[in-house]
N, C-alpha and C positions, 0 to 999 in steps of 0.2 A: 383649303386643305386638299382639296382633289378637285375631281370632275363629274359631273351626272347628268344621265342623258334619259328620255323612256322615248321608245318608239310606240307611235300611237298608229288606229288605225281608224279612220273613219267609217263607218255603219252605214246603209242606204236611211237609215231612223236618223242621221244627222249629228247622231253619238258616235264623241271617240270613247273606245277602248284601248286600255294597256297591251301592248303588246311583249313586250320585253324593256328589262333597267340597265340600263351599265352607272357604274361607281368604280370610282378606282382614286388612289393617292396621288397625290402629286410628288416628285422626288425631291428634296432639296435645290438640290437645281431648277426644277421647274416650278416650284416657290418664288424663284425669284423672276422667273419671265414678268412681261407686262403683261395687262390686262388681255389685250388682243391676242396674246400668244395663245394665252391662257382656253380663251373661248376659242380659240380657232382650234387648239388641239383639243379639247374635247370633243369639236365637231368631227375631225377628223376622226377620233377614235370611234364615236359612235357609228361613222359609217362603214370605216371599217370590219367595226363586230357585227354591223347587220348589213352588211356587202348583199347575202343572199336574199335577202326583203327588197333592195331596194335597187342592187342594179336592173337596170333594163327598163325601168318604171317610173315615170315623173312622181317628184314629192317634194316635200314644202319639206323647209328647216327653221324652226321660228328658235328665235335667241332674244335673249334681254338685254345683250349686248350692240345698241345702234350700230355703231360701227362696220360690225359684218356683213350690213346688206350691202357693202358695197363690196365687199370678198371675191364676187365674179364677174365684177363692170371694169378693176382697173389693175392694175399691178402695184404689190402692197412692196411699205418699206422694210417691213420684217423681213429677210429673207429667209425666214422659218413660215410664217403664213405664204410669203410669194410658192415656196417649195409647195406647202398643202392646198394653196389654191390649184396649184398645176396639177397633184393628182387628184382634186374632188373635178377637173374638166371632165373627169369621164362619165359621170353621173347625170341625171337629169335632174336639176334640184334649184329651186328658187331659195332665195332664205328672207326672214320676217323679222320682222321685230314686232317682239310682246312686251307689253309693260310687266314688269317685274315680280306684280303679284298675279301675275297669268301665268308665272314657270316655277310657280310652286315643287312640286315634283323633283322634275331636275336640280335646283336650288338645294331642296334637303340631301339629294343624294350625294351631293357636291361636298356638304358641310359633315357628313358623315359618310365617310367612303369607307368602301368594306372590301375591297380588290388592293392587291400588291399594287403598287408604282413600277409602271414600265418607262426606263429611260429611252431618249429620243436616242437613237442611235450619232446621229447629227449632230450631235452636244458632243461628244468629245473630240477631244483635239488629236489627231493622229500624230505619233513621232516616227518622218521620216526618218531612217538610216542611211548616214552620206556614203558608206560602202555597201559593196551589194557583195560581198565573198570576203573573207578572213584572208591575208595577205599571208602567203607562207612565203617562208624566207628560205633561200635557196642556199646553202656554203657549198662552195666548188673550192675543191683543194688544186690551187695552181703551181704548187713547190713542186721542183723535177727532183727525182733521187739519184 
């Protein structure tokens, strides 16, 4: 149905706290991505919405989606993840893999999203126009009187 992320924060007590949720829909369109799209753009979203937490600052991204740790060792076939991996290069960020009922949290947020759906910009197709200017047509009267 959507996407859900919590930013945690570890304690010097060795406890995380919540720090903030994102939830948001997915659009029809993005319904129909694969799997990988699917977790990579949620990653993407959430660091975008917490850019100010976490740029400048090493942090972990744990996901239950295996796949991802390899997200910034190689260059992906999606070219929707290859795009998002190139803008998470400027973060400092490991990513995990959790077993599945260790991302409880994110999981419910995902299944019950409470945010509009923001389209990828990316997804649509632009229509080129083959003229660039409206062709006026010129009549020149050539009959002599």
């Amino acid at each position: 149905m959507g996407i859900g992320a919590v930013l945690l924060e570890t304690y010097p007590d060795g406890k995380e706290r919540s720090v903030a949720y994102l939830s948001k829909k997915f659009t029809p369109r993005q319904q129909n991505w694969c799997t990988i799209e699917q977790e990579c753009y949620a990653i993407l979203k959430a660091i975008e919405q917490w850019h100010q937490y976490v740029d400048g600052v090493e942090f972990q991204i744990q996901t239950d989606h295996n796949p991802l740790k390899a997200l910034n060792k190689r260059a992906q076939k999606s070219t929707k993840c290859e795009r998002w991996r190139l803008k998470l290069q400027q973060y400092r960020h490991t990513i995990d893999h959790i077993r599945g009922d260790g991302n409880a949290m994110p999981d419910y947020l995902s299944r019950s999203p409470v945010d509009q759906s923001d389209e990828d910009p990316d997804d649509y197709v632009q229509l080129i126009s083959t003229a660039t200017q409206t062709e006026d047509i010129i009549v020149m009267d050539t009959s002599t009187p």
